[in-house]
N, C-alpha and C positions, 0 to 999 in steps of 0.2 A: 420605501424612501420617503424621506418629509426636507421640513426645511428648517427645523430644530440644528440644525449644524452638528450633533452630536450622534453618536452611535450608543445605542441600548440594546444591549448579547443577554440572550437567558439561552440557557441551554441543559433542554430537556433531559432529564437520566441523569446529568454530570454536574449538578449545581457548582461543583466543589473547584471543579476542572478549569485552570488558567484560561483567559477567554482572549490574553493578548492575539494568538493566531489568527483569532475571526476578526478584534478589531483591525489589526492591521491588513488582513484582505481588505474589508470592505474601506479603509482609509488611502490603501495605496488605488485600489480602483476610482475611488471620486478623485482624489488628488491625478489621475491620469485621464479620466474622460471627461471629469466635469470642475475643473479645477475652482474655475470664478464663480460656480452657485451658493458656497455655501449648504449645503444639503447634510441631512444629517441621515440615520437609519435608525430603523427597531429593526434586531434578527433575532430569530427564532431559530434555531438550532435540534435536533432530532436524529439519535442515529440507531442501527442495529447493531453496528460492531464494535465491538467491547473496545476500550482504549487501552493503551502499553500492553498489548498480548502480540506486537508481530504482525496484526491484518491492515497495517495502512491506517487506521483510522486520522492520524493528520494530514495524509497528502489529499483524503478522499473526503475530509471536512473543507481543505482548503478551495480545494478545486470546486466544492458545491456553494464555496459560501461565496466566489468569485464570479461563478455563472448567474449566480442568483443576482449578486448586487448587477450584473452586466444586463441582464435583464430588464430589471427595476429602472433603468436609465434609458432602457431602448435604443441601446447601441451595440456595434460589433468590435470584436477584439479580435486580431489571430490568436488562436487555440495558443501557440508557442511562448505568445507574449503574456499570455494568459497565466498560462503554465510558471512563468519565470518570475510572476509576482508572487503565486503561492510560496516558487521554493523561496524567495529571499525572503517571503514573511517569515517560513517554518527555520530560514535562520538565525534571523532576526528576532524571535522567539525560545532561538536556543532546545529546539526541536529533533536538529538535524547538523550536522558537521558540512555535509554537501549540498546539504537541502532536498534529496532525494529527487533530484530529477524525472530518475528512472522511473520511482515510485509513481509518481505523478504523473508520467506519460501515459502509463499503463492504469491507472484510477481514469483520465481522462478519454482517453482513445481506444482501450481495451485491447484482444489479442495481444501478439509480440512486441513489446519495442525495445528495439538495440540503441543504446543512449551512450554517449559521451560526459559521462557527470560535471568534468573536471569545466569543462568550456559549454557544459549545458543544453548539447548538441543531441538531435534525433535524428541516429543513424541510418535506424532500418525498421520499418513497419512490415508484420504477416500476420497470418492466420495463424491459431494452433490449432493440432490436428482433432479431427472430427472425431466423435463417437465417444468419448469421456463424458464422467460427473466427475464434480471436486466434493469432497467430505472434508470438514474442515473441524478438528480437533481444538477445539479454544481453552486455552491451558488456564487454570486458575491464579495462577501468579501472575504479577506484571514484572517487566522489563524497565529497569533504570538507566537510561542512555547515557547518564551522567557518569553510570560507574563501567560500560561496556570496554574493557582490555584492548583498544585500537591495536597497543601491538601488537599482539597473540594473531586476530585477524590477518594485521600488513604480513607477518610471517607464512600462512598460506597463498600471497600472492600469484606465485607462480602457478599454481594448482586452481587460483581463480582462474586465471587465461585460457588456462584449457578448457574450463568451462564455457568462456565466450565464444573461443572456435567452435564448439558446439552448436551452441545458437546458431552463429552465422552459419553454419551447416543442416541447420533444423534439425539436428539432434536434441530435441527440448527434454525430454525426459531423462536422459542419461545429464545431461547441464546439471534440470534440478536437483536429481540426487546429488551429485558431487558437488556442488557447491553447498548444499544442503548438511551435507558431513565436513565440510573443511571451515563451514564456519558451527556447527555443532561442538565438533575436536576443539577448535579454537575457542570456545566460550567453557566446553564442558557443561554441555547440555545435557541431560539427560533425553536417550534417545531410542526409549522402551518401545514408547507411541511409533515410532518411525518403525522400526523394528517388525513390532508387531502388523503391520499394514500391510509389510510386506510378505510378511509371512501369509498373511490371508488373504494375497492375489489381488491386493494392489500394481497399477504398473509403475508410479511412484512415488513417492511420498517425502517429504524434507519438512524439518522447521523454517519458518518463516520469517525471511530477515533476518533480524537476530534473537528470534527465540520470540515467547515461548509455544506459540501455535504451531500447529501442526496441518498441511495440507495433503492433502490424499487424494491421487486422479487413480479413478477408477473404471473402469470398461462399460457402456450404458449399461451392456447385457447381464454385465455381474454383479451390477450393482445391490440387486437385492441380496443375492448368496452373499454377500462381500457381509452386508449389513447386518446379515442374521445372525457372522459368527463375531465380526469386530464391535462389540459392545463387552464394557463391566462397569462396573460402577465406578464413579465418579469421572464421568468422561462428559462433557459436551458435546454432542457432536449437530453440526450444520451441512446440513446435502443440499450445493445447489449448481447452477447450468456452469460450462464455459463459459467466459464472456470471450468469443473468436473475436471480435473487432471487423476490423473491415480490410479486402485485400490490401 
């Protein structure tokens, strides 16, 4: 934080990459905590997760670049309100049609969260179950949100809902998969990765979002046999913890 009035974004790995999302976190945060300073920022930006692949990387740039600036000021925010500046940035930016709420509950608070997108609401917080790793297939192509088929999706609707009863049931694994396939069908993903995961003793596996990553929860104990035989070339793959969140 300084007192240049201006915000300065470089951002590591991504030179190329629209930087409006981070200006307007860290613009709508001083504009709400510190409105009559005048203050400006330098952000530095740095990430691991590959962008338009399906892993979040805007809700989980937003929410870091929010924390940060909230930090910098030495002041507290509720997490929620927190949360509601990210999604209207990633609107605001043309990132997001809903601004992914859900996405961002779950970048910010981790474990389960049951969200409301429409009214922005956080239903239900849990754990998910113990004993897993995630293997995380990072697809080489990106994802054009600008061209994603809305209707084809809305047409699976009904077959979302059953997926929500799920959750609220802590049926989490049977959720991801079928949601996992009703928005795959509906995009016309190619769905070999999924497939094959399962085939080699996965317990589940889905694309991510809307494509085109691939997640894979796998059992601690088999994680290694899993690993010995789920590789060929040209795959990426990332092994890393749950993130359970907190009861």
């Amino acid at each position: 934080m300084n007192d240049s009035g201006s915000i300065d974004i470089s951002m590591e790995g991504n030179p190329y990459e629209d930087k409006y999302l981070v200006h307007r976190c860290v613009s709508r945060i001083l504009d709400t905590l510190a409105p009559e300073e005048g203050y400006g920022a330098k952000v530095v930006t740095r990430s691991e997760i590959p962008v338009s692949r399906g892993l979040k990387s805007s809700s989980a740039a937003a929410n870091a670049v929010i924390r940060a600036t909230i930090d910098a000021l030495g002041a507290d925010m509720e997490p929620l309100d927190a949360i509601r500046i990210g999604t209207e940035s990633a609107r605001s930016a043309g990132l997001s049609l809903t601004g992914a709420f859900d996405d961002a509950c779950a970048s910010w608070f981790g474990g389960i969260c049951i969200t409301d997108n429409s009214s922005e609401a956080l239903l239900k917080r849990s754990r998910f179950n113990d004993g897993y790793r995630v293997v995380i297939h990072v697809a080489e192509n990106r994802i054009s949100k600008q061209n994603i088929p809305l209707h084809r999706i809305s047409a699976w609707s009904e077959m979302m809902e059953l997926c929500f009863g799920m959750v609220i049931t802590r049926d989490y694994l049977r959720a991801m998969m079928l949601n996992g396939l009703c928005i795959s069908t509906a995009l016309g993903l190619d769905q070999t990765v999924v497939m094959d995961a399962m085939n080699r003793g996965a317990a589940a596996a889905a694309h991510t979002g809307t494509g085109m990553s691939t997640i894979i929860l796998v059992k601690e104990n088999r994680l290694d046999d899993f690993l010995n035989i789920f590789k060929y070339e040209g795959r990426t793959l990332t092994v890393t913890d749950v993130y359970y969140g907190d009861d």
